[in-house]
C-alpha positions as CSV (number, residue, x, y, z in Angstrom):
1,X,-7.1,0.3,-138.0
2,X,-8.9,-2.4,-136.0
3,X,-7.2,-5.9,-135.6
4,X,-7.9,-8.8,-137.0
5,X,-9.6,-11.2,-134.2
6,X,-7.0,-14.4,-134.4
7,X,-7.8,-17.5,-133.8
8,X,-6.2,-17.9,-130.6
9,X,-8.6,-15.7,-129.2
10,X,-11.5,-17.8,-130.1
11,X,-10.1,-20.0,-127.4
12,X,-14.0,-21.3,-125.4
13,X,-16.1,-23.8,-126.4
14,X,-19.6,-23.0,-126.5
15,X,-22.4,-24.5,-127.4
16,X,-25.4,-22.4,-129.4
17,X,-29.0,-23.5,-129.0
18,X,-32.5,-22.8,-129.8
19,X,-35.7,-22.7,-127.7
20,X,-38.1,-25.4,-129.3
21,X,-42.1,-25.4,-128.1
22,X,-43.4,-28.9,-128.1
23,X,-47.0,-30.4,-126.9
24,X,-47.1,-31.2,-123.6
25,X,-50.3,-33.0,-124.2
26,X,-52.5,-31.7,-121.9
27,X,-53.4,-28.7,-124.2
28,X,-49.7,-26.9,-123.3
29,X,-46.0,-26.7,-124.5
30,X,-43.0,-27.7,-123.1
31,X,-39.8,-25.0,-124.1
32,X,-36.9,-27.6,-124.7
33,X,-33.3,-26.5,-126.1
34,X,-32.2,-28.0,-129.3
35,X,-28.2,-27.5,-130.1
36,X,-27.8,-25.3,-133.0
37,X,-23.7,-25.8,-133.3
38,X,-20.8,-26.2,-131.2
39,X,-18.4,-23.0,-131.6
40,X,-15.0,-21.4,-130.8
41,X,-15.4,-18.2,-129.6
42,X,-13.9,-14.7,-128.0
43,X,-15.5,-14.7,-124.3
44,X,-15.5,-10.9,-123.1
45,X,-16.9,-10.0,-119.6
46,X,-19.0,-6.7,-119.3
47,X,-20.4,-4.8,-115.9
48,X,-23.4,-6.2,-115.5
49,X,-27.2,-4.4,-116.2
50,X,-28.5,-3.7,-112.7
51,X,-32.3,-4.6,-112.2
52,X,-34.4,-4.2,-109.3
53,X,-37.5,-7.2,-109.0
54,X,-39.9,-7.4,-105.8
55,X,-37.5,-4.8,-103.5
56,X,-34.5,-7.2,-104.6
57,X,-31.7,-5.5,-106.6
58,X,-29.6,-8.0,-108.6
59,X,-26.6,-7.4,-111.3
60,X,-26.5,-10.8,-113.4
61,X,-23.2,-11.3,-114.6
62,X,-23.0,-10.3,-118.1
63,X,-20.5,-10.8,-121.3
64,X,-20.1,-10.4,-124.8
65,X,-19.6,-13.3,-127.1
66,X,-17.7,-12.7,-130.5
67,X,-17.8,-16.2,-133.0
68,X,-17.3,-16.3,-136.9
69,X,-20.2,-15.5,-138.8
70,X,-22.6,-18.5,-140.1
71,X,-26.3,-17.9,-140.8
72,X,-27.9,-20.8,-139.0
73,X,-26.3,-19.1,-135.8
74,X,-28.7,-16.3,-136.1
75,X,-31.4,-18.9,-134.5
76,X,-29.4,-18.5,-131.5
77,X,-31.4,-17.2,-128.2
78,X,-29.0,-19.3,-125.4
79,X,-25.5,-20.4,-125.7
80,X,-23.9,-22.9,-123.1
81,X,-20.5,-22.0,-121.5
82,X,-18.8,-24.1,-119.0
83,X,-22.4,-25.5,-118.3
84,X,-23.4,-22.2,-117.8
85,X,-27.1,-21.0,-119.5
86,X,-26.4,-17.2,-120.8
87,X,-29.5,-15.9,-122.5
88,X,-29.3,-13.8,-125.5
89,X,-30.2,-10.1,-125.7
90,X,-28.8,-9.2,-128.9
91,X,-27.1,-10.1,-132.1
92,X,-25.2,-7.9,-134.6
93,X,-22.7,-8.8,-137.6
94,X,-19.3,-6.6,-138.5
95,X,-20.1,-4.7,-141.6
96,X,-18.4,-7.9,-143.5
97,X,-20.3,-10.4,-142.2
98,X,-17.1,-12.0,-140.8
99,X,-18.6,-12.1,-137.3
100,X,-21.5,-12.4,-134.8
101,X,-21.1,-10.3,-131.5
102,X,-23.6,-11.6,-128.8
103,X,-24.5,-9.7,-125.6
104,X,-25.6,-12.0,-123.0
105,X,-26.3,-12.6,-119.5
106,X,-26.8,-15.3,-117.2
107,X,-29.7,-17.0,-117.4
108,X,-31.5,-18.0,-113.8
C-alpha cells in the first residue's frame, strides 16, 4: 500500500505561474509571467536528461514537484523555487485527483 504524502513533506514554497503574450507594439509580443498561486509542495531531485546543443553536452538539473491537486494549477508551464525558474515538461494527477506531480527542469 502506498503512503499517504503528509503535510510535513510539503515543506517548499513555490510559486506557480503562467506565460502571458502581450503587444509589444511594434507588431510583436512580449512573454511575461503571471503568478498563478503560491504552494507547499514535495521537492524531489531526479538525474538530469542529458542533451547535446552546438557540440556542447549539458545535463540541466532536473526534479519532480508533488502539490495538492487544484484545477487552476493545470495553467502551470514554470514554477519558482528559491528564485529559481524550473520549466515544466509534464503534468499528471494520482488516480484521485488528490495530487499534481510536475517533472521539471531548470530553465536557462
Amino acid at each position: 500500500m502506498r503512503r499517504a504524502l503528509s503535510r510535513g513533506r510539503l515543506r517548499h514554497s513555490v510559486v506557480c505561474q503562467k506565460a502571458v503574450r502581450t503587444d509589444d507594439g511594434v507588431g510583436g509580443f512580449l512573454v511575461q509571467w503571471q503568478d498563478i498561486a503560491t504552494v507547499r509542495a514535495e521537492i524531489i531531485p531526479r538525474q538530469p536528461d542529458r542533451r547535446t546543443d552546438a557540440h556542447q553536452d549539458q545535463a540541466r538539473p532536473a526534479f519532480r514537484v508533488r502539490l495538492r491537486h487544484q484545477a487552476v494549477l493545470m495553467e502551470t508551464t514554470r514554477l519558482l523555487w528559491q528564485g529559481t525558474p524550473l520549466r515544466v515538461l509534464s503534468v499528471a494527477t494520482d488516480q484521485h485527483q488528490r495530487w499534481l506531480n510536475f517533472d521539471l527542469e531548470e530553465d536557462r
